[in-house]
C-alpha positions as CSV (number, residue, x, y, z in Angstrom):
1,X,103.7,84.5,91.8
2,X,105.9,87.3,92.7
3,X,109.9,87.2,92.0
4,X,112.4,88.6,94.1
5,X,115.8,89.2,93.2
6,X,118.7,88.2,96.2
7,X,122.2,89.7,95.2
8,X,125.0,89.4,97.0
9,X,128.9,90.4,96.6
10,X,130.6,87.3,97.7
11,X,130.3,83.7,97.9
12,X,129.9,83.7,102.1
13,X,126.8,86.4,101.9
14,X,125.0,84.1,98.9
15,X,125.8,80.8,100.8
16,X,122.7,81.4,103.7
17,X,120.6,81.8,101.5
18,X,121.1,78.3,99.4
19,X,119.8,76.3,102.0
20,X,116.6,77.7,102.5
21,X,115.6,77.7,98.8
22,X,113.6,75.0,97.8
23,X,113.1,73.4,94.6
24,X,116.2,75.0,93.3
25,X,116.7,75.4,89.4
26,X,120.4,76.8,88.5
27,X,120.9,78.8,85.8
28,X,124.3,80.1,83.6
29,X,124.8,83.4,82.1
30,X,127.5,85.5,81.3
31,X,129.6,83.9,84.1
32,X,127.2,84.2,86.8
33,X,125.6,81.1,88.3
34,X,121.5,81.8,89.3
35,X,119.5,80.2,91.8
36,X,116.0,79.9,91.4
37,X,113.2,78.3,93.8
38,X,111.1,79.5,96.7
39,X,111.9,80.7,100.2
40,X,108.5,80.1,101.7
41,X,106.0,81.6,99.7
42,X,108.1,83.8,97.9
43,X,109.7,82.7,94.5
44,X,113.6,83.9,94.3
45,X,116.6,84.0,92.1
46,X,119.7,84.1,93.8
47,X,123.1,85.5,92.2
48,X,126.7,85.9,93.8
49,X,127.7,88.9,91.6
50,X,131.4,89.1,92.5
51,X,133.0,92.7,94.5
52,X,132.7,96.6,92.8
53,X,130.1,97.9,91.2
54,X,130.1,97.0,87.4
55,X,129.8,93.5,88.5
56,X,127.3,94.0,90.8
57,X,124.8,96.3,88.2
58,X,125.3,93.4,85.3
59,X,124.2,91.0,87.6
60,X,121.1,93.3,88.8
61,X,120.5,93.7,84.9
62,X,120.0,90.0,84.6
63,X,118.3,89.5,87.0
64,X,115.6,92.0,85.5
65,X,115.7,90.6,82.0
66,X,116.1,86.6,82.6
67,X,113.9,86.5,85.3
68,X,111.6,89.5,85.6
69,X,112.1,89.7,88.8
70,X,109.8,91.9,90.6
71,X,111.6,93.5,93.3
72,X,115.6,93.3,94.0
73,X,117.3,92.8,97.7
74,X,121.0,93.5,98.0
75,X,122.2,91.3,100.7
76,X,125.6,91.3,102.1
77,X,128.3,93.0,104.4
78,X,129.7,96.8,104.8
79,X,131.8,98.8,106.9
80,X,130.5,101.3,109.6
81,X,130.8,105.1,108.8
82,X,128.5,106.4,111.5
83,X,129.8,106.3,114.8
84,X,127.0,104.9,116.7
85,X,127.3,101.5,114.2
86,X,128.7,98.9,116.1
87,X,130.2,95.4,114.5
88,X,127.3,92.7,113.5
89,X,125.2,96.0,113.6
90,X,122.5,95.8,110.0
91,X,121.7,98.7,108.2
92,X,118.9,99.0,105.7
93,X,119.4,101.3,103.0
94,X,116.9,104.4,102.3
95,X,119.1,106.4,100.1
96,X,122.0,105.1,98.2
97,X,124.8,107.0,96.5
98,X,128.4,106.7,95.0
99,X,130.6,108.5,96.5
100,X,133.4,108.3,94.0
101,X,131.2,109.7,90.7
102,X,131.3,113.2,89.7
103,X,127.8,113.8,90.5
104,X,126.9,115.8,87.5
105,X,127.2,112.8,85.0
106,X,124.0,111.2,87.1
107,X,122.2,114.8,86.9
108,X,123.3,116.4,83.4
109,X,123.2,113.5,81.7
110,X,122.0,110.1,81.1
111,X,120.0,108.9,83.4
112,X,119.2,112.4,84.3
113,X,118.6,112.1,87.6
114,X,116.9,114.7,90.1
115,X,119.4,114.4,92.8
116,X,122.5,112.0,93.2
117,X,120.8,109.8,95.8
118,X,118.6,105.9,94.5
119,X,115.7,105.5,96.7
120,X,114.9,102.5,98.9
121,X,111.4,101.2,97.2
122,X,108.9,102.7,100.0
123,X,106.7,99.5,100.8
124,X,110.0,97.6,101.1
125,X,111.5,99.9,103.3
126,X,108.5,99.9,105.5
127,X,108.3,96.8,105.5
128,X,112.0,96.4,106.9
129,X,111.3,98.9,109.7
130,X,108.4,96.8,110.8
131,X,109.8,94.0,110.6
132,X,113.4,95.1,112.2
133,X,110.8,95.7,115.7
134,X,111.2,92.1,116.7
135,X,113.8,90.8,114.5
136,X,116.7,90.1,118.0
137,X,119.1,92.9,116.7
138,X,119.9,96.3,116.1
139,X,119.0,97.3,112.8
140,X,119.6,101.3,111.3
141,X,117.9,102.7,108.6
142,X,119.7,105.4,106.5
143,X,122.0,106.3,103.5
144,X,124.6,104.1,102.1
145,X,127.1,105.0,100.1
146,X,129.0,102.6,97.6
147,X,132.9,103.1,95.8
148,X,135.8,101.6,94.3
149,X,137.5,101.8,97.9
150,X,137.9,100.1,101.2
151,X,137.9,102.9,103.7
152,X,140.3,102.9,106.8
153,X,141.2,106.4,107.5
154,X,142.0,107.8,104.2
155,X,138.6,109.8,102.6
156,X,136.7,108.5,105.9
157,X,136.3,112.7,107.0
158,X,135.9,113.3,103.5
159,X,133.0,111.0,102.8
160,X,131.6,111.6,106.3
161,X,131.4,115.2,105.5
162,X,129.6,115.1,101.9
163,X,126.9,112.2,102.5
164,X,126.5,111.4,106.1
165,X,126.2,107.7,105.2
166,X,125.6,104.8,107.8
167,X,127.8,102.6,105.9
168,X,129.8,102.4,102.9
169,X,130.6,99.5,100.3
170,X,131.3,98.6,96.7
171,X,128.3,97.2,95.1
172,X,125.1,98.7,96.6
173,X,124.6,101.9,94.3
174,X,125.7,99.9,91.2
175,X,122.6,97.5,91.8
176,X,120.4,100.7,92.8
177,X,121.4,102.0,89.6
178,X,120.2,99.2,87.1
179,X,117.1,99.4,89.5
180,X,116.0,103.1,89.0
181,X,116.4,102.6,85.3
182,X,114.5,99.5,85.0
183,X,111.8,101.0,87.7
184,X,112.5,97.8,89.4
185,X,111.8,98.5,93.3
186,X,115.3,97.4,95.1
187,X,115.9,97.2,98.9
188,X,119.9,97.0,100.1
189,X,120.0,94.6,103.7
190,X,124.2,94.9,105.1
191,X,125.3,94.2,108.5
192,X,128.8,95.9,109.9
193,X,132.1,93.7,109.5
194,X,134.5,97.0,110.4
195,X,134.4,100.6,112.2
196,X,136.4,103.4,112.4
197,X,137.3,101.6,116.0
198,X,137.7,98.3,114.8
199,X,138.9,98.5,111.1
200,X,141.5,97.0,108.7
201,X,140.7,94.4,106.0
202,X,141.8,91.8,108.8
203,X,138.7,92.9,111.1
204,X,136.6,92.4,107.7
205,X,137.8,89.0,107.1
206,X,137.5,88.0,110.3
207,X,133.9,89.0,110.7
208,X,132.5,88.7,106.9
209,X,131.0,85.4,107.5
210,X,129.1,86.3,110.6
211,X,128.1,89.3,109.4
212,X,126.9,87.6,105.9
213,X,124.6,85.1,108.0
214,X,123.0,88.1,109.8
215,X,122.1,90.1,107.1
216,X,120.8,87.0,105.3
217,X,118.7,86.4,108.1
218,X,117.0,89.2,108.2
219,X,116.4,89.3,104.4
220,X,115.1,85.7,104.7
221,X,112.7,86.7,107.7
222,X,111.7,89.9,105.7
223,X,110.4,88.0,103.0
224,X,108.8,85.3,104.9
225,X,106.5,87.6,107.3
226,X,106.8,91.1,106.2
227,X,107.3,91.2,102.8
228,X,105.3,88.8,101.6
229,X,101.9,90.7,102.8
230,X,103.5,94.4,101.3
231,X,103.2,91.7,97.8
232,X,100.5,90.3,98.6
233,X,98.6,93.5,99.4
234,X,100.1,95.4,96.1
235,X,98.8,92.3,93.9
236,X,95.3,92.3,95.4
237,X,95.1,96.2,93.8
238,X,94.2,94.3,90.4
239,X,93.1,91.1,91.1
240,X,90.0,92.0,93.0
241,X,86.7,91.5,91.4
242,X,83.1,92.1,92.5
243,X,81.2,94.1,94.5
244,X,81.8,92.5,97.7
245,X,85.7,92.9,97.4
246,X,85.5,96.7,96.4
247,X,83.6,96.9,99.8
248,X,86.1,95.3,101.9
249,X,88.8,96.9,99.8
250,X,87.1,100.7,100.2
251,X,86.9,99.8,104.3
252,X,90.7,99.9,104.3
253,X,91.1,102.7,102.0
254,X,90.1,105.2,103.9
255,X,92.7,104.6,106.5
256,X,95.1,104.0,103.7
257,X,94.3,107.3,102.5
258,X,94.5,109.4,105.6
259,X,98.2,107.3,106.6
260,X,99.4,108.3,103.4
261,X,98.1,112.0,104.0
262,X,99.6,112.5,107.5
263,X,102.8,111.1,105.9
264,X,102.9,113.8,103.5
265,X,102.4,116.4,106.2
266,X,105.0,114.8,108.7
267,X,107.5,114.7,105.4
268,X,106.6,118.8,105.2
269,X,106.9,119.1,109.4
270,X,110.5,117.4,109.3
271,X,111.7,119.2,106.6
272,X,110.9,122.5,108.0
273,X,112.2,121.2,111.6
274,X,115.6,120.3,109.7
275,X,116.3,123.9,108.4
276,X,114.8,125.2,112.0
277,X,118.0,123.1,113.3
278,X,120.6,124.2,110.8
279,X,119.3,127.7,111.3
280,X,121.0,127.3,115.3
281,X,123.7,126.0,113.7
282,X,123.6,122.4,115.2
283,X,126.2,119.9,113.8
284,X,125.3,117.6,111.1
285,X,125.2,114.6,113.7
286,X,123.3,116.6,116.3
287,X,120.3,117.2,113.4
288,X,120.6,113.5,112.3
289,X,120.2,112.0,115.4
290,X,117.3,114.8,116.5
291,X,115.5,114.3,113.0
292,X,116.0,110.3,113.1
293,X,113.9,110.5,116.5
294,X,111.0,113.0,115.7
295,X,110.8,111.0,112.4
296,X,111.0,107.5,114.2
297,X,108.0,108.8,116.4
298,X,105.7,110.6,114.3
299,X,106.2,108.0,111.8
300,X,106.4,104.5,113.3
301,X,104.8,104.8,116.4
302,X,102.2,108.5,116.0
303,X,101.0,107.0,112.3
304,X,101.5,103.4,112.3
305,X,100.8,102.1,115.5
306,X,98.4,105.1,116.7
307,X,96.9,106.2,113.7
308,X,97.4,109.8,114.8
309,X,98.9,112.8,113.6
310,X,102.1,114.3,115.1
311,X,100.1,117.6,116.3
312,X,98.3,115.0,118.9
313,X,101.6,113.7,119.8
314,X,102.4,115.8,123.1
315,X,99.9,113.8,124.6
316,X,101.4,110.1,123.7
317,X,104.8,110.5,125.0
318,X,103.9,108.6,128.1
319,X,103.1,106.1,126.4
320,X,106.0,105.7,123.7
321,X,108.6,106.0,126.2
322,X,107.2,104.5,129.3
323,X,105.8,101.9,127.3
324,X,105.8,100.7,123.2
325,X,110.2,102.1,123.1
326,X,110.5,99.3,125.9
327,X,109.1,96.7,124.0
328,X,109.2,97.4,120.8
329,X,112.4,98.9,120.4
330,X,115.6,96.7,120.8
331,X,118.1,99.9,120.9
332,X,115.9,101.4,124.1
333,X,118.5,102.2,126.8
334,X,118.4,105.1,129.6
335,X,120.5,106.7,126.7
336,X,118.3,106.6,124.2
337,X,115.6,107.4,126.1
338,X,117.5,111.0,127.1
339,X,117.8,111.5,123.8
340,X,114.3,110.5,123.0
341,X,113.3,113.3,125.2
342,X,115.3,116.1,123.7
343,X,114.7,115.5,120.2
344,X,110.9,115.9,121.4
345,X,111.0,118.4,123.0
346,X,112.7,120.5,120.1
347,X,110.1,119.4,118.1
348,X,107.6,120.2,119.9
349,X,108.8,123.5,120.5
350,X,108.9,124.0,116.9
351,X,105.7,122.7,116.2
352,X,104.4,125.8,118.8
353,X,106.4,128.0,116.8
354,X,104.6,127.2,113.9
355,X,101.4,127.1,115.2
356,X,100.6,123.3,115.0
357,X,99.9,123.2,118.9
358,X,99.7,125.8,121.7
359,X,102.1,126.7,124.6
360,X,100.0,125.2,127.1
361,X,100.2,121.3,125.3
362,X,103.7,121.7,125.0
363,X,103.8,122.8,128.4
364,X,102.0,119.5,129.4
365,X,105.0,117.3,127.3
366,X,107.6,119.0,129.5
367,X,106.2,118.5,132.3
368,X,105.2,114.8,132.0
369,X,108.9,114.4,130.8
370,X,110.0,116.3,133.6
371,X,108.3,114.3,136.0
372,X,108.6,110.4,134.3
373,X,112.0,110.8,132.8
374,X,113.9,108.9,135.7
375,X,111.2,106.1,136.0
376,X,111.2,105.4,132.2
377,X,115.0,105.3,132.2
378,X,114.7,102.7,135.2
379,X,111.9,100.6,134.1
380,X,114.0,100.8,131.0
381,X,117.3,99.3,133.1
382,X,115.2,96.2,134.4
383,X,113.7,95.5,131.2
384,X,117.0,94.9,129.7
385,X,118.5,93.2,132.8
386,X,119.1,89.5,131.4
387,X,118.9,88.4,135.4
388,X,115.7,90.7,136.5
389,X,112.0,88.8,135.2
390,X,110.8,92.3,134.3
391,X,106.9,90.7,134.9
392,X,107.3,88.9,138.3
393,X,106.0,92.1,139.4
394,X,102.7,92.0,137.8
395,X,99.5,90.8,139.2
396,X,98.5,88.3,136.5
């Protein structure tokens, strides 16, 4: 059976947790208190690892080496860097970083690292975004960073500036850390207690707890339906046996293998579309929020839910926007929608430029976007009115 690893900074972000796990088996070591048992099908050891990042790596390490866990989650609370983070908000980590090491002791030395960013493990991440579809809140995926510091004001700009992080605490890159040097995958789950609106360690205290239950939550619901399959899945690649399995097992490849090839051509695509945007000399933010949607699309709804690749994408639009961002999305507002529209638009126009469609398809996106833009954005309105029945205009 596989083990998964639950660490959390404080006593209020471990506590959710306790109650689910059954069977529980506590163990001691080096002042740390574990928690072993199952959440559903999956086996878990729980730690509280105390606040900064020493603390928060030894308990990672032991983790690793007393219970060979395969897989860590941090779970816990942060404060909001990103503007558009709102209070109870989660975030889901895909890049981690510190923001108060000199960056060449991770690069020139020991543990020699390519860049100064941990990476999210990739089935656990995409198993968060699937799961965050239907989860009941709003859930952001992008870079934490992690110091020795509650931010307020001072070193916000500063930090803002150098990483562009969603969030910002003082144990997640320290657990990321042990991680990458034990190849151990690691996932890091934190929902927002403070803003740059709504800050102070007063505004923390008062909404740690809540905000410790939320992330918990969706950790707990991760592993139970998401999770658990991505496992599941991952184990099958050795267990099966016989020719009958190889069969079934070969039926899926093949749509394994072409995901995983458009995935490496979108990667290329967006990469080439960021320096397109830097090259006009749009603001960090702008390119963010514009690269965050084309990568949201071509990604999670083009690849995953179509099967297609993103130069067929000027046809779908319709049916993202008027349809699966309705349903499927829980941050769809008019808003979003707009914004929807003009990240795809530059995208779109890029992928003319580079010869991935031709002026007349991108003609036809404009023009259905043109045309349907104030229909989505009200069809959009009712669907989130809590007094309208969006369906008591359907013929059943």
């Amino acid at each position: 059976m596989q083990t998964i690893g639950i660490i959390c900074a404080c006593k209020s972000e471990l506590k959710p947790f306790l109650s689910y796990i059954e069977n529980q088996k506590i163990t001691e070591k080096a002042g740390f208190i574990f928690y072993e048992g199952n959440i559903g099908k999956v086996h878990v050891a729980a730690v509280q690892c105390g606040i900064c990042k020493v603390n928060a790596a030894l308990g990672a390490q032991i983790l690793i080496d007393l219970f060979h866990v395969d897989g860590i989650i941090n779970s816990g609370t942060a404060g909001g860097m990103d503007p558009v983070l709102q209070i109870f908000d989660t975030v889901v980590a895909e890049k981690v970083a510190y923001h108060d090491v000199e960056e060449s002791i991770l690069t020139e030395e020991y543990p020699y690292m390519e860049s100064i960013y941990f990476e999210s493990d990739r089935k656990m991440f995409a198993a968060s975004k699937e799961y965050s579809r239907n989860c009941g809140g709003r859930v952001f995926f992008g870079n934490m960073v992690t110091g020795e510091q509650f931010i307020e004001d001072e070193r916000r700009d500063e930090i803002n500036g150098r990483f562009a992080p969603l969030c910002v605490d003082m144990e997640t890159a320290g657990i990321a850390h042990a991680c990458y040097i034990n190849k151990v995958p690691f996932l890091a789950v934190r929902t927002i207690t403070d803003t740059a609106e709504h800050k102070g360690l007063e505004t923390y205290s008062n909404n740690s707890h809540k905000a410790g239950e939320i992330a918990a939550q969706v950790v707990m619901g991760l592993l139970e339906e998401e999770l658990i399959r991505q496992l599941e899945t991952a184990a099958s690649d050795y267990d099966l046996e016989g020719d009958e399995e190889d069969m079934e097992d070969d039926r899926f490849g093949d749509l394994d293998v072409r995901r995983q090839q458009i995935l490496q051509k979108n990667k290329i695509l967006l990469d080439q579309f960021c320096n397109v945007l830097e090259d006009k000399g749009l603001s960090e933010k702008t390119i963010r929020q514009h690269l965050s949607n084309a990568e949201f699309y071509i990604n999670d709804y083009l690849m995953s839910y179509m099967s297609m690749p993103a130069y067929e994408g000027h046809m779908c639009v319709e049916g993202f926007l008027g349809d699966f961002f309705l349903r499927k999305c829980m941050w769809s507002t008019p808003a979003s929608i707009k914004s929807y529209t003009a990240s795809l638009k530059k995208f779109y126009r890029f992928m003319v430029d580079c010869g991935q469609i031709d002026k007349a398809d991108y003609k036809d996106l404009c023009d259905t976007i043109k045309e349907s833009l104030p229909s989505w954005q009200e069809e959009c309105e009712r669907y989130n009115d809590p007094n309208t029945d969006y369906f008591d205009d359907f013929e059943w």
